[in-house]
C-alpha positions as CSV (number, residue, x, y, z in Angstrom):
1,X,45.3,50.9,97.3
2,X,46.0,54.3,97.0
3,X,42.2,55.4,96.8
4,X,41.3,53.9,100.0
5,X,43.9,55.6,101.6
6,X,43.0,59.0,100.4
7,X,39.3,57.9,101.1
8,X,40.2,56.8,104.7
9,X,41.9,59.9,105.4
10,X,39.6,62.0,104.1
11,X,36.4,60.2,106.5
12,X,39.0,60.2,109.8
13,X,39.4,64.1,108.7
14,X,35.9,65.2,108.6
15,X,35.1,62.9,111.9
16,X,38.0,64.9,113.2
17,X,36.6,68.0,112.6
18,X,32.9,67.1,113.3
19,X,34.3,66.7,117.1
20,X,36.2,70.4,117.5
21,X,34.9,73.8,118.7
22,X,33.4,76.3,116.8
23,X,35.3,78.9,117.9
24,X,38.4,79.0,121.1
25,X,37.2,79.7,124.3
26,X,40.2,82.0,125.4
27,X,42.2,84.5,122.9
28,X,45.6,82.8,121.5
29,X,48.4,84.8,122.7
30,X,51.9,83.9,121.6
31,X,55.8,85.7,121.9
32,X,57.5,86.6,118.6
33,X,61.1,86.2,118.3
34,X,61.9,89.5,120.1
35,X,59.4,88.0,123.0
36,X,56.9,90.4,122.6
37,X,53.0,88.9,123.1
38,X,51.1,88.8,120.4
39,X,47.5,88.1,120.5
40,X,44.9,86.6,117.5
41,X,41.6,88.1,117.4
42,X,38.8,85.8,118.2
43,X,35.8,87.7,116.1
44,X,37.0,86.7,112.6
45,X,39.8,84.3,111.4
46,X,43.4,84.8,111.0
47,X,46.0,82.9,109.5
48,X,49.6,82.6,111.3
49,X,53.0,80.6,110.3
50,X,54.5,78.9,112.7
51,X,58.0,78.0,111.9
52,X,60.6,76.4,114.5
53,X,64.3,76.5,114.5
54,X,66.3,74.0,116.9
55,X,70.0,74.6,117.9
C-alpha cells in the first residue's frame, strides 16, 4: 500500500512539473522583516527560506 503511494506521488510530481515554466517571467521581489525589498536574481538559481510567524 505504501509503494503505490510513494509511486502515485512521485508520477502526479513529475506531471506537475512537466506543466511549469522554465524560468519566471518577472523578478521575485519580497520585504524582509525590517520591510526592506529584496529582489532574487532571475539569471541563475537561488535558494530562499521562507518561515512565517502568526500572533
Amino acid at each position: 500500500m505504501r509503494r503505490k503511494l510513494v509511486v502515485l506521488m512521485a508520477m502526479v510530481l513529475l506531471i506537475l512539473s512537466a506543466c511549469g515554466q522554465d524560468s519566471a517571467q518577472k523578478p521575485i521581489t519580497l520585504k524582509d522583516q525590517n520591510s526592506h525589498e529584496v529582489t532574487f536574481p532571475q539569471d541563475k538559481p537561488s535558494l530562499f527560506f521562507f518561515i512565517t510567524t502568526y500572533t
